[in-house]
C-alpha positions in Angstrom: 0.0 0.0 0.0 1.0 3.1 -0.9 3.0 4.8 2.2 2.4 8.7 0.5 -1.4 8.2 1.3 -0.6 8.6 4.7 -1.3 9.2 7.8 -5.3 9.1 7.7 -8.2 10.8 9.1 -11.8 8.2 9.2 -14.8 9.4 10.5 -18.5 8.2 11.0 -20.7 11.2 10.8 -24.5 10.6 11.7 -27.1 12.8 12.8 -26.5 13.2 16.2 -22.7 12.2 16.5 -19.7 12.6 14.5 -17.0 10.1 14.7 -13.5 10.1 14.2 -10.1 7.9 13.9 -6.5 8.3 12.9 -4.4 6.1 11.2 -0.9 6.7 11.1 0.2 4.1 8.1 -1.0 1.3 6.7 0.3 -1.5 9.1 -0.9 0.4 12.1 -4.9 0.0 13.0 -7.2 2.9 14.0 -6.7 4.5 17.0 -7.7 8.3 18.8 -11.9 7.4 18.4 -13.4 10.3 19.3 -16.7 11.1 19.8 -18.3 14.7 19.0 -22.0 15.8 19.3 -23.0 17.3 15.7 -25.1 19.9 17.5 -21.4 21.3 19.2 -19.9 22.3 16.3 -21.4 24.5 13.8 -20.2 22.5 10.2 -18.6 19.3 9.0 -14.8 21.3 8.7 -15.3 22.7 12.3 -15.7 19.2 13.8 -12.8 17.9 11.9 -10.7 20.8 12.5 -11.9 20.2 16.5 -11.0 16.1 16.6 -7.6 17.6 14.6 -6.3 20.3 17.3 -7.0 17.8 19.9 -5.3 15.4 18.7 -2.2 17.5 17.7 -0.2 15.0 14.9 -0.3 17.3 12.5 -2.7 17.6 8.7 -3.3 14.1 7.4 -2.9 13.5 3.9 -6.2 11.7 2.7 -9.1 11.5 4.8 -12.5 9.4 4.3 -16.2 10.2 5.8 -19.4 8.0 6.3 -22.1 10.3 6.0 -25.8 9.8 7.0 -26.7 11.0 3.6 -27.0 10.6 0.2 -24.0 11.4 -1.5 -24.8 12.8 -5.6 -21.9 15.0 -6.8 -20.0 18.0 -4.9 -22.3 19.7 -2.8 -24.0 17.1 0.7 -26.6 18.9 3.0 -27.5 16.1 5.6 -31.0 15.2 6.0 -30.9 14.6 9.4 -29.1 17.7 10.7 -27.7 21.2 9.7 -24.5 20.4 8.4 -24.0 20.9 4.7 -20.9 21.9 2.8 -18.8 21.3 -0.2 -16.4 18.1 -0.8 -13.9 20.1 -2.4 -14.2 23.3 -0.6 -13.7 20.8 3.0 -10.9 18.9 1.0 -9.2 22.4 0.1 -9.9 23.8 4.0 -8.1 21.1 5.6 -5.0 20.7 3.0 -6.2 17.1 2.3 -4.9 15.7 -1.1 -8.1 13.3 -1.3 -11.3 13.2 0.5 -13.6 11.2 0.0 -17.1 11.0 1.1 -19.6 8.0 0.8 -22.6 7.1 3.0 -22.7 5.5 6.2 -24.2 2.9 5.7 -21.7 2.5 2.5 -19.2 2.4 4.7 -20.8 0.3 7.4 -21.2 -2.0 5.0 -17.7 -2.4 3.6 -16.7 -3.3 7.3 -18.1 -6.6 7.5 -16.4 -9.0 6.5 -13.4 -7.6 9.1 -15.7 -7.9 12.4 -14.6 -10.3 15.2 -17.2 -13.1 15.8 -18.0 -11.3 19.4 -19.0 -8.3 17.5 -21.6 -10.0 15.4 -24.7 -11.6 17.6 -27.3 -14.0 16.1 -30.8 -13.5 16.3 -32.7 -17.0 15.1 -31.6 -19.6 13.0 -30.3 -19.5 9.7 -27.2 -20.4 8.0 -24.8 -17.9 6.0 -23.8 -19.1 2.8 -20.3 -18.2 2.1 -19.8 -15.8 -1.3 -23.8 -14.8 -1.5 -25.4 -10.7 -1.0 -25.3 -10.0 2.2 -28.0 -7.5 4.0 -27.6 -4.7 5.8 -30.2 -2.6 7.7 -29.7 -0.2 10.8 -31.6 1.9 13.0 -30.2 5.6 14.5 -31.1 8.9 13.9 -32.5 7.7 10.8 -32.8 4.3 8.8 -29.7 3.4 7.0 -29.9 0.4 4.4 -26.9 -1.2 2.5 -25.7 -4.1 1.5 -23.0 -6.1 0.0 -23.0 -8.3 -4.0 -20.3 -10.5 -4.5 -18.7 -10.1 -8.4 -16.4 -12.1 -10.2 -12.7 -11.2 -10.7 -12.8 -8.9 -7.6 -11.3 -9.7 -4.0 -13.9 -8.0 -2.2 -17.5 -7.7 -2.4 -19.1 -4.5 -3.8 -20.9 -2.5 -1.4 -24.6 -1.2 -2.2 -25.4 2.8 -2.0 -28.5 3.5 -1.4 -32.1 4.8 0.5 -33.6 2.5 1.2 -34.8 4.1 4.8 -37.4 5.7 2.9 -39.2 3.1 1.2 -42.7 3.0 2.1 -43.7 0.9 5.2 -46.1 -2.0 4.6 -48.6 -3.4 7.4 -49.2 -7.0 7.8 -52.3 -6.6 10.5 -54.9 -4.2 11.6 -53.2 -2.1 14.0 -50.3 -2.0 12.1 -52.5 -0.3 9.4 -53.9 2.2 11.7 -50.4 3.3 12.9 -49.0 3.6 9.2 -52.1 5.8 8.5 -51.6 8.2 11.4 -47.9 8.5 10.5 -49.2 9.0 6.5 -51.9 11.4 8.4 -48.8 13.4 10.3 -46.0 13.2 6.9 -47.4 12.9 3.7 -45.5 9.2 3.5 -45.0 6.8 5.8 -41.4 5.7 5.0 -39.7 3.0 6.9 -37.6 5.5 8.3 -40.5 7.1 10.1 -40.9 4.5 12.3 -37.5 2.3 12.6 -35.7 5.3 13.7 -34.9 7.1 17.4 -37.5 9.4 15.9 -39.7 7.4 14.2 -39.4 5.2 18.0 -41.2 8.2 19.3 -43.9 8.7 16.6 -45.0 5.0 16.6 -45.2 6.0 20.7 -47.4 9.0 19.8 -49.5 6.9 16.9 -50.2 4.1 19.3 -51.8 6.8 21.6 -54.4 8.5 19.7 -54.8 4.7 18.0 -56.1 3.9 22.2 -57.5 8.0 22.2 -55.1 8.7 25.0 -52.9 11.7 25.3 -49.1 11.5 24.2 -46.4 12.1 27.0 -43.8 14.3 25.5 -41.0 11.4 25.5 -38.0 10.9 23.2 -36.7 7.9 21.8 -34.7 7.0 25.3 -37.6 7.8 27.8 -40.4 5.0 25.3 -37.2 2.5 25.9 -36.8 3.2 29.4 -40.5 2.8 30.0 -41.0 0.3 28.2 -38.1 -2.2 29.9 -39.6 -1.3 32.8 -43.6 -2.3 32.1 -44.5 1.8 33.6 -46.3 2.5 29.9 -48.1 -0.3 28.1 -48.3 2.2 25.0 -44.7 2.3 25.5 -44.4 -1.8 25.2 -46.2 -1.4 22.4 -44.4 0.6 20.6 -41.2 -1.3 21.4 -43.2 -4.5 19.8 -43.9 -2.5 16.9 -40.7 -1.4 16.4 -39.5 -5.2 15.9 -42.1 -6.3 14.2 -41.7 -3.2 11.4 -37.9 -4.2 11.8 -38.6 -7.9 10.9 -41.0 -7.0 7.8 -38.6 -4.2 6.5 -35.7 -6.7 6.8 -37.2 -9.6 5.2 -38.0 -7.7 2.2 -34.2 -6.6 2.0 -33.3 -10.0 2.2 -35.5 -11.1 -0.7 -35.1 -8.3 -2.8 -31.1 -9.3 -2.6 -31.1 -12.8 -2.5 -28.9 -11.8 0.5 -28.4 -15.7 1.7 -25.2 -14.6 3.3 -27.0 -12.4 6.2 -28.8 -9.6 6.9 -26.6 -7.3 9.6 -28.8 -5.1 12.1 -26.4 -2.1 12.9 -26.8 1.6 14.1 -27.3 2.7 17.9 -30.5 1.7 18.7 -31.1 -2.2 18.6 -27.9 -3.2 20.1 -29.3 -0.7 23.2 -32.3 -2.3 23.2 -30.4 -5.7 24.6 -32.3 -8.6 24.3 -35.7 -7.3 23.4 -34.9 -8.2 19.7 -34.9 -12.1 21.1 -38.4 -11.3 22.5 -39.8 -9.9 19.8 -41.5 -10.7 16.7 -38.7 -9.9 14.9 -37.4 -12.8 13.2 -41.5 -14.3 12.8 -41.6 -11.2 10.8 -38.8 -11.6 8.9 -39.9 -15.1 7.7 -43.3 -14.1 7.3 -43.2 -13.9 3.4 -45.7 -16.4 2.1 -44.3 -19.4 -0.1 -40.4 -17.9 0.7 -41.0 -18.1 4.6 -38.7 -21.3 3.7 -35.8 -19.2 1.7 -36.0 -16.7 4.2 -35.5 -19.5 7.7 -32.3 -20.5 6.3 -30.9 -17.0 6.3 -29.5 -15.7 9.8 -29.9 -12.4 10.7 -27.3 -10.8 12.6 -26.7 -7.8 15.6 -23.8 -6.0 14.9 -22.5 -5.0 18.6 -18.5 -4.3 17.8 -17.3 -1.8 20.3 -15.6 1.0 18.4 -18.2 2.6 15.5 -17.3 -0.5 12.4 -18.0 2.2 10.2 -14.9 3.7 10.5 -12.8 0.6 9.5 -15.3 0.6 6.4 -14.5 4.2 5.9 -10.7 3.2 5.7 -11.1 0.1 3.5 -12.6 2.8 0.9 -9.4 5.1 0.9 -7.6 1.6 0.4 -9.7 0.9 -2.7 -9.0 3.9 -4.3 
């Protein structure tokens, strides 16, 4: 590998949090993970330029960020937050002689096929078959969906760049329906995203209480959790059974619409939080719940991602090294 292309700045930038890594040269793994709050730091540049002075080593020479985001040509305005800037504007700010940008879930996916086994957890039964699509689906600040296609002639698999957080949400029972109708009530569309998100956490909270005519408590995404571990809220239960079940349905469909026979991986923040509720849930009955492929769709495991440091940053590193 190419020594000139370093050292390396990595970082993991969502809606809430922006995370970052150095790596000094190619035989040396990430280290210095940081943490920022978005909402701290008025742009992109500012955060990087923050993680930078702290860590005192000096301008890297080519730098790589997952981005909650699509990412079409120059210009990237989040969806989920504020920032918004210019590739080549950032690239020229910070004296970098390549940046590039893909999006998180992009980079979350290229990661992978490097995790430990104790930072993968199965959920169910199922079997990976080895050289198949692999799935990839995660709940945070808002839905991210990737995925990885195997190709002939190249070492590693190529990852999927997509959106598929806002394709619409299906219902599979009557109270499912009435919830997807309030949220299509409340946004216009009822995207996946609007409900398998911290947000969208809260707004199937909110749905479930004019669905039972009762007043909303103003929660967030952490207080329906809390309450609902707890038993305090039974709106709040619910909402957390909903969650999985959506989860399940939304996951299954990734799986068939890739053939993805070599996993579906669950990342972002909030599942892994959630502990074991995933084993309690419908989850997994709502994965397989596809008709005549609820056979095809047993024999493929689903899969927690639970690795310590943010993967996505190791993704965002094996891009540079593609380059």
């Amino acid at each position: 590998m190419d020594s000139s292309t370093f050292p390396r700045l990595v970082g993991d930038v969502g809606g809430t949090n922006a995370r970052f890594a150095w790596q000094a040269d190619a035989a040396t793994p990430l280290s210095d993970v940081t943490t920022l709050p978005c909402a701290d730091h008025p742009t992109l540049q500012a955060a990087m330029q923050h993680y930078l002075a702290r860590l005192g080593r000096g301008a890297p020479r080519w730098c790589a960020i997952g981005i909650a985001n699509p990412v079409v040509g120059d210009h990237v305005r989040m969806t989920n937050h504020h920032w918004s800037f210019s590739v080549e504007a950032v690239r020229q700010l910070l004296g970098l002689e390549r940046f590039l940008v893909i999006n998180d879930f992009t980079a979350l996916a290229l990661s992978l096929p490097a995790l430990a086994s104790d930072e993968v957890r199965q959920v169910g039964a199922g079997q990976a078959v080895t050289g198949a699509p692999v799935g990839l689906l995660g709940p945070g600040t808002g839905l991210g969906v990737s995925g990885l296609l195997p190709a002939r002639g190249i070492q590693r698999a190529i990852p999927i760049n997509g959106e598929g957080g806002h394709v619409t949400l299906a219902a599979t029972d009557a109270l499912e329906e009435s919830v997807i109708r309030r949220l299509r009530e409340r946004f216009g569309h009822a995207s996946a995203e609007r409900a398998l998100s911290g947000p969208g956490l809260v707004n199937l909270y909110v749905a479930l209480c004019e669905v039972h005519g009762e007043a909303a408590r103003p929660l967030e995404a952490a207080d329906v959790s809390a309450r609902a571990a707890t038993g305090e809220d039974a709106h709040c239960v619910q909402a957390i059974e909903l969650f999985f079940s959506f989860l399940g349905n939304v996951a299954g469909n990734l799986a068939l619409s890739l053939g993805a026979r070599g996993g579906v991986y669950i990342g972002g923040g909030i599942v892994p939080r959630l502990g074991r509720a995933i084993d309690n849930s419908r989850f997994r009955e709502r994965f397989e719940a596809k008709g005549r492929f609820a056979g095809y769709l047993q024999d493929i495991p689903t899969l927690v991602v639970q690795a310590r440091v943010s993967p996505a940053l190791l993704g965002a590193a094996r891009a540079l090294d593609d380059l």
